[in-house]
One Martini backbone bead per residue (centre of mass of N, CA, C, O) as a GRO file, in nm:
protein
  202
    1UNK     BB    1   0.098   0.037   0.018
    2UNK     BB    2   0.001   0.365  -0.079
    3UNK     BB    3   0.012   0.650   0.082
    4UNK     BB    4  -0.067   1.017   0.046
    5UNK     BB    5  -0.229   1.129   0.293
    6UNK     BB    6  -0.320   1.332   0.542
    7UNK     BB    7  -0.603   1.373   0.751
    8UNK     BB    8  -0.771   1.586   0.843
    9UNK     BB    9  -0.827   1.589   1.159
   10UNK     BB   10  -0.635   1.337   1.169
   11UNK     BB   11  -0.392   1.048   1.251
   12UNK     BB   12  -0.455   0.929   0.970
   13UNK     BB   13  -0.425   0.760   0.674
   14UNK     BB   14  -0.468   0.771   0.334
   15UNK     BB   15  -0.540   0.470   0.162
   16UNK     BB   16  -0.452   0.335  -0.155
   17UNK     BB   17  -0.574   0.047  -0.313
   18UNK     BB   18  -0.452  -0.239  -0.468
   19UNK     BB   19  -0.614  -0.496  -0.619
   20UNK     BB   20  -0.485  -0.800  -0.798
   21UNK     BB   21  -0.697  -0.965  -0.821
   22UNK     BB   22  -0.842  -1.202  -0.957
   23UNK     BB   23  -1.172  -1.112  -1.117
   24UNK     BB   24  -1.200  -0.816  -0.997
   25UNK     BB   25  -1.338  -0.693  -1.287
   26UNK     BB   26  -1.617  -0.914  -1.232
   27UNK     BB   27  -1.700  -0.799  -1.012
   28UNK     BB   28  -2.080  -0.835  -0.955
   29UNK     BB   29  -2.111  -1.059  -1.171
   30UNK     BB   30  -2.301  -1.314  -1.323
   31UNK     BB   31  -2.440  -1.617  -1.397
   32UNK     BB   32  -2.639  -1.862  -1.484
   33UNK     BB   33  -2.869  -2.069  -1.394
   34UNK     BB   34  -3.013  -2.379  -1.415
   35UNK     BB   35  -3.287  -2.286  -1.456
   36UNK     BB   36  -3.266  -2.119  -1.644
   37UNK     BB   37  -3.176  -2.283  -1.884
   38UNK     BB   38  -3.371  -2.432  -1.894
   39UNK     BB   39  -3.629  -2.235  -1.955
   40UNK     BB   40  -3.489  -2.167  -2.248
   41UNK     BB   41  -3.495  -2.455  -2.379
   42UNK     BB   42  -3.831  -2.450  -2.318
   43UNK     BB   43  -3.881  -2.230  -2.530
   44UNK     BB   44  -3.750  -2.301  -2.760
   45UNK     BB   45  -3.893  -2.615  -2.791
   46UNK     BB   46  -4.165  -2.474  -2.865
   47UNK     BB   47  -4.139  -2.283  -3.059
   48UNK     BB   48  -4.023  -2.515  -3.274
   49UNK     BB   49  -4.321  -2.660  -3.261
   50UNK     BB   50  -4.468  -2.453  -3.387
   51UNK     BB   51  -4.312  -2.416  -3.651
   52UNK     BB   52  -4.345  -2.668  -3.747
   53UNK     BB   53  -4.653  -2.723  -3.738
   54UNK     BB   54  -4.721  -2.498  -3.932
   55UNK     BB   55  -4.573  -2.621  -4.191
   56UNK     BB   56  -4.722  -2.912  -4.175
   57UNK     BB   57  -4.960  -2.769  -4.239
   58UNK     BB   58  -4.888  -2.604  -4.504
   59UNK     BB   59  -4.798  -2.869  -4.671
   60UNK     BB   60  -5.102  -3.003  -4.655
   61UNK     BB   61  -5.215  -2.753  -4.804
   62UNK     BB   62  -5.089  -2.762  -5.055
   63UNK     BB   63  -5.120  -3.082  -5.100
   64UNK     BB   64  -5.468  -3.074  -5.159
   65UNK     BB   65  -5.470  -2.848  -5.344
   66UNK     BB   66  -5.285  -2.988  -5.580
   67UNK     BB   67  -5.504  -3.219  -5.603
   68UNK     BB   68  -5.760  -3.062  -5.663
   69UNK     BB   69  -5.629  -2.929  -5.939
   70UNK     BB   70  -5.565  -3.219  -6.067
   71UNK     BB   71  -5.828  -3.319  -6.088
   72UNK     BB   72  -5.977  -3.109  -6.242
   73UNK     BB   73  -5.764  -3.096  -6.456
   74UNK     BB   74  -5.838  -3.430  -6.560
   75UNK     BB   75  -6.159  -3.390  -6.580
   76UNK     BB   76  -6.119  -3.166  -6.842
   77UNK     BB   77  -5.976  -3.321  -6.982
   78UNK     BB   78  -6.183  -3.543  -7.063
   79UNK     BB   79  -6.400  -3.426  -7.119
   80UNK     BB   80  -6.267  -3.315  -7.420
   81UNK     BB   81  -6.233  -3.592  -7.519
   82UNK     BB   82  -6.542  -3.651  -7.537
   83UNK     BB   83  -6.657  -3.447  -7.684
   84UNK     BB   84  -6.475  -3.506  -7.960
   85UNK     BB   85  -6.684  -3.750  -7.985
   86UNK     BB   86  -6.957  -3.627  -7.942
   87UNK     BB   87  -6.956  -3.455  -8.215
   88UNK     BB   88  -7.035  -3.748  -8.388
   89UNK     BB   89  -7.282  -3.732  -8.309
   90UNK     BB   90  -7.680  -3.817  -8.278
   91UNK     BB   91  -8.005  -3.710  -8.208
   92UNK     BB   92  -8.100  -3.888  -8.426
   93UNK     BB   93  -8.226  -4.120  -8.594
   94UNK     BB   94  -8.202  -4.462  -8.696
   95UNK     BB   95  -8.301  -4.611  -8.992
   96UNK     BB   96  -8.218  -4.904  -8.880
   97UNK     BB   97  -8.405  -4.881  -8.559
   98UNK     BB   98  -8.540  -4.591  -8.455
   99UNK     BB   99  -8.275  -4.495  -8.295
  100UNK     BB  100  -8.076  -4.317  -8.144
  101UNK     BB  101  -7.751  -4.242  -8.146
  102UNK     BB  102  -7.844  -4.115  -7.861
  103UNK     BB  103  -7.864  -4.296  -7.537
  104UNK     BB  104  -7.997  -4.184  -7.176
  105UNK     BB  105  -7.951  -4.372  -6.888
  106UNK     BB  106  -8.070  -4.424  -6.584
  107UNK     BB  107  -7.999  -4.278  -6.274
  108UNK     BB  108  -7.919  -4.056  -6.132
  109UNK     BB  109  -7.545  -4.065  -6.072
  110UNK     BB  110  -7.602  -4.360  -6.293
  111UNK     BB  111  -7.534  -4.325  -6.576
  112UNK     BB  112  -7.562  -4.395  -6.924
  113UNK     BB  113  -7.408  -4.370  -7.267
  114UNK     BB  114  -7.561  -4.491  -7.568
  115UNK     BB  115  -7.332  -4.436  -7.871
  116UNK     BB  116  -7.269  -4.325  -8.217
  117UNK     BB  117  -7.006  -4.255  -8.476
  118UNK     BB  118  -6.839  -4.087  -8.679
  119UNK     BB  119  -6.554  -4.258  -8.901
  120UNK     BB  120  -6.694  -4.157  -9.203
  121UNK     BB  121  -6.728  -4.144  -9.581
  122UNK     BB  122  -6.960  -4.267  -9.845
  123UNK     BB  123  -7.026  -4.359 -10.147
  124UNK     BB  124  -7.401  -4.306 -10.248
  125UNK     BB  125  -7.476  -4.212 -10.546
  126UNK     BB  126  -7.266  -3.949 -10.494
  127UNK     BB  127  -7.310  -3.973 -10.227
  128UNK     BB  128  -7.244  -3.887  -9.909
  129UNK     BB  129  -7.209  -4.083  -9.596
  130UNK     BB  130  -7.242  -4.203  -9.308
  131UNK     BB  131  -7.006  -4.363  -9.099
  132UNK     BB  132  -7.088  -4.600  -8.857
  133UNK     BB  133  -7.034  -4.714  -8.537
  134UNK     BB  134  -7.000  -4.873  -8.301
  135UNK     BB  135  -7.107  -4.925  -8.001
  136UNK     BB  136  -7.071  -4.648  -7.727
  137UNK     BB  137  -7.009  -4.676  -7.369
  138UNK     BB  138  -7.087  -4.456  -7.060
  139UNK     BB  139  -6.980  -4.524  -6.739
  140UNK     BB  140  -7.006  -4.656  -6.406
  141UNK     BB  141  -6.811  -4.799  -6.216
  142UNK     BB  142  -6.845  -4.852  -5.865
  143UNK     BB  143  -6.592  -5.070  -5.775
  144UNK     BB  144  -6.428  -4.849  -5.974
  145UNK     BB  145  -6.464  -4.552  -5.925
  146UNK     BB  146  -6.517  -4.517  -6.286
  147UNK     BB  147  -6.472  -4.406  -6.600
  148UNK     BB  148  -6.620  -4.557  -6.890
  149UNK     BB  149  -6.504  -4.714  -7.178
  150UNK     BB  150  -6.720  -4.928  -7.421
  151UNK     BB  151  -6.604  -5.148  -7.691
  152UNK     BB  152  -6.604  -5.454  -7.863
  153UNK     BB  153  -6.541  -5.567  -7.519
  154UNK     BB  154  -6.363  -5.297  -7.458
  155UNK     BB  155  -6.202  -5.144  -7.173
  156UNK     BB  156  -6.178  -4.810  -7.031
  157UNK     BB  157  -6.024  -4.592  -6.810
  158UNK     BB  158  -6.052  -4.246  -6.785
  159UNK     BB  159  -6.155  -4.191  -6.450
  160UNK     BB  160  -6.100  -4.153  -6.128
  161UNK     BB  161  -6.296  -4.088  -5.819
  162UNK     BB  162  -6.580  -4.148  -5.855
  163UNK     BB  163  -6.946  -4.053  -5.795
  164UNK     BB  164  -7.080  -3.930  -6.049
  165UNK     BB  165  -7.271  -3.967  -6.391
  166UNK     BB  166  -7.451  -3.721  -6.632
  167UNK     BB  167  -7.691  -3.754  -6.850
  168UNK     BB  168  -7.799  -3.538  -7.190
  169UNK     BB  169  -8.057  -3.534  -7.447
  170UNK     BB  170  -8.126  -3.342  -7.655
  171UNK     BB  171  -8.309  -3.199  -7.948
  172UNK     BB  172  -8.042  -3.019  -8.048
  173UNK     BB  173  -7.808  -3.205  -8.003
  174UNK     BB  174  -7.742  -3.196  -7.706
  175UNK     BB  175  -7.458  -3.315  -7.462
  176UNK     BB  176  -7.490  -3.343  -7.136
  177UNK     BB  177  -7.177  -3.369  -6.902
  178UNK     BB  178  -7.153  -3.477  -6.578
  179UNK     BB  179  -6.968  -3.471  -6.279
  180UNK     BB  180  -6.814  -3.642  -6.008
  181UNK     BB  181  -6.502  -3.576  -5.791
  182UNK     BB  182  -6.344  -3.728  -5.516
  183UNK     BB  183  -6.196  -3.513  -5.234
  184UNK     BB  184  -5.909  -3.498  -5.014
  185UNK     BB  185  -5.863  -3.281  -4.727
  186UNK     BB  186  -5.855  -3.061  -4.455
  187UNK     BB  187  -6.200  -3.120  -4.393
  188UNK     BB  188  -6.204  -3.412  -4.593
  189UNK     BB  189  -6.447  -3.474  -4.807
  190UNK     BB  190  -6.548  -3.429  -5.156
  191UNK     BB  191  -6.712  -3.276  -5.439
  192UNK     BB  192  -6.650  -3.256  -5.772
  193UNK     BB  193  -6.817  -3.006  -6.053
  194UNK     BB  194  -6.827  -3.116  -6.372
  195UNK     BB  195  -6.902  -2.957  -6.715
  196UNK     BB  196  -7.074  -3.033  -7.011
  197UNK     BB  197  -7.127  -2.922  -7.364
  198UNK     BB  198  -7.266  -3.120  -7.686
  199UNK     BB  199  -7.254  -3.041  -7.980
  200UNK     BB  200  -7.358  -3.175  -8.236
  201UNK     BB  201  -7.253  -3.256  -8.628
  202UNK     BB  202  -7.506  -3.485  -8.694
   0.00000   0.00000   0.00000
């Protein structure tokens, strides 16, 4: 200790003192306690846990949404390729059989479509006629919720996850074709519902 000077009106004196003690300047401060840290990586792994939820619900969702856009998709798209069969057909009687050359049966929701299509044109003493084709049927087959298409033996699956299939055949010659195509998503499951209208051209 080094003295600097006498105390006025005392006899003793003042002493500046330096301390060289190790981490004499952290004296103050503390650590954290284990129960602070517990708790700290308690709230991280909550947050963390929320995060993750929230990604996996919008992951979910976005990937139902995407189902659902898909088959929206494949159901125009069947559509449309049946649209350009049935614009070949006739809602006009067939003179040799004196029946529709398209006829729609069956119950609302389970309906089918029983028509012929022009595949040709033959001279007939000069005259274009129509060749028409074998019977072509579109129909809904329970067991394997899909629209089918069958002709002379042969079926075809267009669609799958099918709810619903009606059909209406118009006098101006239009062919209305309704479909239900069931789709699950995070609410559950519903069905989407597609529509066509088919002017025919024969």
């Amino acid at each position: 200790m080094h003295c600097a000077a006498a105390l006025k009106g005392s006899g003793t004196l003042g002493c500046a003192r330096r301390d060289g003690a190790p981490g004499a300047a952290f004296r103050g401060t503390r650590g954290f306690s284990l129960v602070e840290v517990t708790i700290s990586v308690a709230i991280v792994l909550v947050a963390l846990q929320i995060v993750s939820s929230t990604m996996f619900v919008m992951a979910r969702s976005n990937n139902f949404g995407a189902r659902e856009m898909d088959l929206s998709a494949r159901s125009q798209l069947m559509l449309g390729q049946i649209g350009r069969e049935l614009m070949l057909t006739s809602s006009d009687l067939d003179p040799a059989t004196l029946q529709s050359f398209a006829v729609a049966s069956g119950d609302p929701g389970n309906m089918q479509l029983n028509f012929r299509r022009v595949v040709d044109f033959a001279d007939l003493l000069g005259e274009l006629v129509p060749v028409w084709s074998t019977e072509i049927v579109y129909r809904l087959d329970p067991e394997q919720r899909a629209f089918v298409r069958e002709q002379d033996g042969n079926s075809a699956v267009l669609l799958r996850n099918m709810e619903s299939l009606d059909f209406e055949v118009d006098v101006l010659g239009r062919v209305r074709v309704k479909i239900g195509v069931r789709v699950k998503d995070k609410e559950g499951e519903h069905v989407i519902l597609e529509e066509t209208c088919v002017n025919t051209t024969m």
